[in-house]
LUMFIPA-790349 format. One record per residue: residue number from 0; chain; x negated, y, z of N, C-alpha, C, O, CB in turn; residue in three letters. Coordinates in pm, 1 decimal. Glycine has a CB too. Example, Ala and Ser with C-alpha at 12.3 -4.5 7.8 and 13.67 -1.06 7.14 Angstrom:
BEGIN
[rec 0,A,[-1319.0,-569.0,780.0],[-1230.0,-450.0,780.0],[-1320.0,-330.0,780.0],[-1423.6,-331.9,846.5],[-1130.8,-447.3,904.6],ala]
[rec 1,A,[-1285.0,-225.0,708.0],[-1367.0,-106.0,714.0],[-1290.0,3.0,787.0],[-1340.9,113.8,803.9],[-1408.4,-59.8,572.5],ser]
//
This chain:
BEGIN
[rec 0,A,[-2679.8,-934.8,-80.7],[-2819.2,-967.6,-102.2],[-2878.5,-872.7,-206.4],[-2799.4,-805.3,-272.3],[-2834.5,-1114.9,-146.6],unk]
[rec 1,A,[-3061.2,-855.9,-236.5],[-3100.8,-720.6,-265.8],[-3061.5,-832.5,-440.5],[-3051.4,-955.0,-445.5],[-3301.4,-630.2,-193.2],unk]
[rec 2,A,[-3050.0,-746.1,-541.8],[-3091.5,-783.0,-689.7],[-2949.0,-865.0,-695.9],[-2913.1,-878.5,-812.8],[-3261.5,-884.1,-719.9],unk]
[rec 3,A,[-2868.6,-916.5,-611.3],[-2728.0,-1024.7,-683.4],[-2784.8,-1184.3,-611.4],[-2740.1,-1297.2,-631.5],[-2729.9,-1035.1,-929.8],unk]
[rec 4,A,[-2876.3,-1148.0,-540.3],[-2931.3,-1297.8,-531.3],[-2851.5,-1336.1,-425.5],[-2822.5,-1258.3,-334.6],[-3096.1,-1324.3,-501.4],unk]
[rec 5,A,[-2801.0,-1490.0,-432.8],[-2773.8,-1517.0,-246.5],[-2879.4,-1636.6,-225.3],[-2991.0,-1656.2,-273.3],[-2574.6,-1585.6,-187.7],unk]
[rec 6,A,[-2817.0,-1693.3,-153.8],[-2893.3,-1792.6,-51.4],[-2908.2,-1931.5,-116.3],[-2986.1,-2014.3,-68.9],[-2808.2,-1811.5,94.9],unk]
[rec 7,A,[-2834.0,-1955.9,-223.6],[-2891.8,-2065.0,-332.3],[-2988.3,-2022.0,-414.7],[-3070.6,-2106.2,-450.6],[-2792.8,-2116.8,-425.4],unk]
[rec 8,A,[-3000.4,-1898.2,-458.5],[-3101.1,-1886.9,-548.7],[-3225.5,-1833.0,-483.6],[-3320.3,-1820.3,-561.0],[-3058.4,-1806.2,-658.5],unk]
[rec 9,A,[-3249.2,-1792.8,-338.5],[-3348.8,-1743.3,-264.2],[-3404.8,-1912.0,-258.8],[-3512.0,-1964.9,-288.2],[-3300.5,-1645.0,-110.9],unk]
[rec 10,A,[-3284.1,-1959.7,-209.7],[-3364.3,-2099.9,-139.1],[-3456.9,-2215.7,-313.8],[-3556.6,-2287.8,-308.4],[-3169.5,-2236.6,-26.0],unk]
[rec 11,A,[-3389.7,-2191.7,-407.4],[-3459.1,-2240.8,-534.0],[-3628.2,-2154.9,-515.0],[-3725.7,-2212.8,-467.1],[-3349.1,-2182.6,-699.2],unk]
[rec 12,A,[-3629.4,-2043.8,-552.8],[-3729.1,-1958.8,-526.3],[-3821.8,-1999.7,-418.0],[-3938.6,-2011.6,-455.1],[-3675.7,-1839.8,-500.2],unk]
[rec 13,A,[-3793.6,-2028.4,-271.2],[-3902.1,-2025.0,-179.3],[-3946.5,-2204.6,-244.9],[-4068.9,-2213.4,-253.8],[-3844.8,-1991.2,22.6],unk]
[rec 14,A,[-3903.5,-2283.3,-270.6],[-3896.7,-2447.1,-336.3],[-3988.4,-2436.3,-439.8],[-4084.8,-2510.4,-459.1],[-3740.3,-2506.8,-404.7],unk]
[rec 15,A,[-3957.3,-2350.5,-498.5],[-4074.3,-2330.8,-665.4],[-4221.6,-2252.8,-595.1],[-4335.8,-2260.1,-640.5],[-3977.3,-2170.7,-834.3],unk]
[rec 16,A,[-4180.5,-2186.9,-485.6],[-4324.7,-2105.1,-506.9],[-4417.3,-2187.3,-367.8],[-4530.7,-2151.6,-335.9],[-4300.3,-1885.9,-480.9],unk]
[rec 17,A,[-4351.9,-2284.5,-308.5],[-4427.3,-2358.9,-183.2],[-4451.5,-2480.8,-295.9],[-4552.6,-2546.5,-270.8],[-4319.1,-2402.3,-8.0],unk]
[rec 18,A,[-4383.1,-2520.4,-406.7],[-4449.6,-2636.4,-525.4],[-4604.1,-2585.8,-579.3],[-4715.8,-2637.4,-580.8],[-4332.3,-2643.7,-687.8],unk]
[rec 19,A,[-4548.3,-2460.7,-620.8],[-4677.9,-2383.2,-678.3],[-4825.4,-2373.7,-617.3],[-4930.9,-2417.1,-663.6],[-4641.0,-2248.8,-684.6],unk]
[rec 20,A,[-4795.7,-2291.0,-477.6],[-4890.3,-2245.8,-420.8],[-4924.6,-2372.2,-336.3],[-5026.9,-2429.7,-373.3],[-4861.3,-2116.5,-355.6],unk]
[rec 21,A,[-4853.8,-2430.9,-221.7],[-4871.4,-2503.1,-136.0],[-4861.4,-2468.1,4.1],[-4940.7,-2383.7,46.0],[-4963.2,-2543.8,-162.4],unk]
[rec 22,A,[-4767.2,-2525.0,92.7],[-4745.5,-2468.3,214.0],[-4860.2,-2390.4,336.3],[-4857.1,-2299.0,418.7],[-4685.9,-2574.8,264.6],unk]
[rec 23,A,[-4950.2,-2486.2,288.3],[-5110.7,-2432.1,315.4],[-5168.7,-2279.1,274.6],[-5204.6,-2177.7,334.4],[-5207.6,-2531.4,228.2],unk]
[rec 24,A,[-5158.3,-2316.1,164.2],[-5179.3,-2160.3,112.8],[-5115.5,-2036.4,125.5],[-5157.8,-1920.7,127.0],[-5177.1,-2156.4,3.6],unk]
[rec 25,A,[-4961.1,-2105.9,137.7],[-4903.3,-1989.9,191.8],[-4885.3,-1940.6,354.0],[-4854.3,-1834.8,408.7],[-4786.1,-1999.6,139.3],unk]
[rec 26,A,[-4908.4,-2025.2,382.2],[-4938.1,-1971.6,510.9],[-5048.9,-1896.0,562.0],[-5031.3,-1833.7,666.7],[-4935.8,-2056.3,577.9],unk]
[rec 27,A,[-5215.7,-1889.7,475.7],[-5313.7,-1852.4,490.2],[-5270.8,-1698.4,422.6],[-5323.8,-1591.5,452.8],[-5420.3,-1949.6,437.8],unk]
[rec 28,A,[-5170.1,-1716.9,331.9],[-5142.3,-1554.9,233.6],[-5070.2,-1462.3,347.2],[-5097.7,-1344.5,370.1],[-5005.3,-1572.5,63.4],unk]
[rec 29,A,[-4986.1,-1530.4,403.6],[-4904.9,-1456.9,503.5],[-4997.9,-1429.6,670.5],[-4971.5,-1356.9,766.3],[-4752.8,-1563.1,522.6],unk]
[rec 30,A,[-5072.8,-1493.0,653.0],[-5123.6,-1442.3,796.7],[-5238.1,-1340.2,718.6],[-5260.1,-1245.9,794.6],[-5199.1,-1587.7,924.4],unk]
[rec 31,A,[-5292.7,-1331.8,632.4],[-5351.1,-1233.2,580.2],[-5285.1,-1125.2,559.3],[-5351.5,-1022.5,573.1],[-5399.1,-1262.8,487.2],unk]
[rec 32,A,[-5143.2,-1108.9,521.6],[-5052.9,-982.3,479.0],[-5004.7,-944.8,644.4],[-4977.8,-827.3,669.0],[-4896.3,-1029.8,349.6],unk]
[rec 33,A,[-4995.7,-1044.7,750.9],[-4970.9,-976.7,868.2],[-5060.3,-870.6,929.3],[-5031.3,-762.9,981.4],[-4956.9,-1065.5,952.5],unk]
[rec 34,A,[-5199.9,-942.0,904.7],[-5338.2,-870.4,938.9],[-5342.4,-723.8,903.6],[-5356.7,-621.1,970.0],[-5458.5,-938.2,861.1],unk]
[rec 35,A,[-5322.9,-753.1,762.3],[-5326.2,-591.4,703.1],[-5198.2,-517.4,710.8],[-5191.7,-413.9,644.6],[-5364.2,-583.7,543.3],unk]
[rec 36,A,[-5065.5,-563.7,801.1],[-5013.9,-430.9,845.5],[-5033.0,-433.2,966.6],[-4953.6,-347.5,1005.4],[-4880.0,-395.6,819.2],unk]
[rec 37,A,[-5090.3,-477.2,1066.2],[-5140.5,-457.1,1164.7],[-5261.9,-343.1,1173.6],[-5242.4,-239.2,1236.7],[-5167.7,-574.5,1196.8],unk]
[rec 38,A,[-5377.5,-367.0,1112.3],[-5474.6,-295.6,1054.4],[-5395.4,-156.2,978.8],[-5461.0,-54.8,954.7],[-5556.9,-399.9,950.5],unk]
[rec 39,A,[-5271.0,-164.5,951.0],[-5214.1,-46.6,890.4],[-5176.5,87.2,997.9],[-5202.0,207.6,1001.3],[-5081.0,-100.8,816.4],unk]
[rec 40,A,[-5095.1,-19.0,1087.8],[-5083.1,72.2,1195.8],[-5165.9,97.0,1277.6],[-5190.3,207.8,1325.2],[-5003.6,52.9,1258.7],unk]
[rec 41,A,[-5218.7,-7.4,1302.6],[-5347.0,81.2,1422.9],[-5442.4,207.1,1343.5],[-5501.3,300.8,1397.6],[-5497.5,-62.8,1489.3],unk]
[rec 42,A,[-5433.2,167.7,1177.2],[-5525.1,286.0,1141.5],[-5415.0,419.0,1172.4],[-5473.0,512.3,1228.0],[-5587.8,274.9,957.3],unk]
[rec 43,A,[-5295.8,438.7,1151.4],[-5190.9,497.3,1174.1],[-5187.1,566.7,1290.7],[-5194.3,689.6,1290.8],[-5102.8,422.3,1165.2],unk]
[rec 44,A,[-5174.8,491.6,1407.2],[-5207.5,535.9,1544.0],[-5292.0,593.2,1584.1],[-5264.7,694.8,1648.0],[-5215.7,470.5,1610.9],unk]
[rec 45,A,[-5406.3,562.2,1568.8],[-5538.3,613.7,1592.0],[-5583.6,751.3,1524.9],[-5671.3,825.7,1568.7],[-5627.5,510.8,1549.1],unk]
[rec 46,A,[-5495.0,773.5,1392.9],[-5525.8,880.9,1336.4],[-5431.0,968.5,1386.6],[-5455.0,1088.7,1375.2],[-5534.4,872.3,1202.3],unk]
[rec 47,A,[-5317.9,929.4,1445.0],[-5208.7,1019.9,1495.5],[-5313.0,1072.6,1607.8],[-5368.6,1174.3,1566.3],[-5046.6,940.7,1551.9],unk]
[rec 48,A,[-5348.2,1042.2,1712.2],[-5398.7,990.6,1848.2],[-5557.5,1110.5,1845.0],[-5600.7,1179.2,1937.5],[-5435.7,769.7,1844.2],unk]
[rec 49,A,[-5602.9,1098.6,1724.0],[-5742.2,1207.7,1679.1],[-5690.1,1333.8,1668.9],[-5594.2,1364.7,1598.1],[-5823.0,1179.5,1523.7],unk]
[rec 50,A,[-5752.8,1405.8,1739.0],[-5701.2,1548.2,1679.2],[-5800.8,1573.0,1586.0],[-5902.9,1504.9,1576.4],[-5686.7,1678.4,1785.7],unk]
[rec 51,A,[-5758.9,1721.0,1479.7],[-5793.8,1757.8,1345.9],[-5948.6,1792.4,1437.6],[-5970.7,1837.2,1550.1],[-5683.4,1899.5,1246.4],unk]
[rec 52,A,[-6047.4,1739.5,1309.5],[-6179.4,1858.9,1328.1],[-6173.7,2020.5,1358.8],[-6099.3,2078.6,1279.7],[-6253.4,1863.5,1193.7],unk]
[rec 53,A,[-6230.7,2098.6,1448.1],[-6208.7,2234.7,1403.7],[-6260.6,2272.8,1322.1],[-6382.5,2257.8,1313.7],[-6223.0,2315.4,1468.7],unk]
[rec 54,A,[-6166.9,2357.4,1199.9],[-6221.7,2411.7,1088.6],[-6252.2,2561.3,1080.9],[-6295.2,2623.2,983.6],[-6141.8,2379.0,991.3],unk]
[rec 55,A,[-6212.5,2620.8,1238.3],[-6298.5,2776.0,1194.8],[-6439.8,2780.9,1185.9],[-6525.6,2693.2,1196.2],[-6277.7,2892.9,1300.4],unk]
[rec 56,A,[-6444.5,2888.9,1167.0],[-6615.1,2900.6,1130.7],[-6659.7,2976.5,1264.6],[-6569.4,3037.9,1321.4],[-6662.8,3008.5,965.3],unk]
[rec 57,A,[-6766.7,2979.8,1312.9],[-6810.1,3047.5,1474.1],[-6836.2,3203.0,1448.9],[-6880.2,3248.2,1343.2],[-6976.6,2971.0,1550.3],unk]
[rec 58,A,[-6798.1,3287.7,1575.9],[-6841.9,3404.5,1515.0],[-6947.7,3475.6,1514.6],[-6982.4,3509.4,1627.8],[-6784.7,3469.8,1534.5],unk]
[rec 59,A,[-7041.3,3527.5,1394.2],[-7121.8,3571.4,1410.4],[-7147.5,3708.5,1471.1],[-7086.4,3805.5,1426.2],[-7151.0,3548.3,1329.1],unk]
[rec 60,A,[-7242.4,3723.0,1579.8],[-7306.6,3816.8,1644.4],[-7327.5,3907.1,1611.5],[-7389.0,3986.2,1683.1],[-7383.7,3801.1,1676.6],unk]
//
């Protein structure tokens, strides 16, 4: 587990912070943090997907 933690002290942790916040709330936090990596990648994609502006200059006559 990341930091030394296992699965007793994760599970204390999710207990203290659904006391804190409220299962409600956290569920409104997490569908908001899904949104914005969704919104991450599609900005991602879409910019892959654009090609660059052309940056030469035209030639003059």
């Amino acid at each position: 587990m990341p930091f030394g933690l296992g699965l007793p002290e994760l599970l204390i942790i999710l207990v203290v912070v659904i006391l804190l916040f409220g299962a409600g709330r956290i569920s409104k936090i997490a569908g908001e943090v899904g949104r914005g990596f969704r919104e991450f990648r599609k900005g991602l994609k879409d910019e892959e997907s654009t090609p660059p502006p052309d940056t030469t200059e035209p030639k003059k006559q």
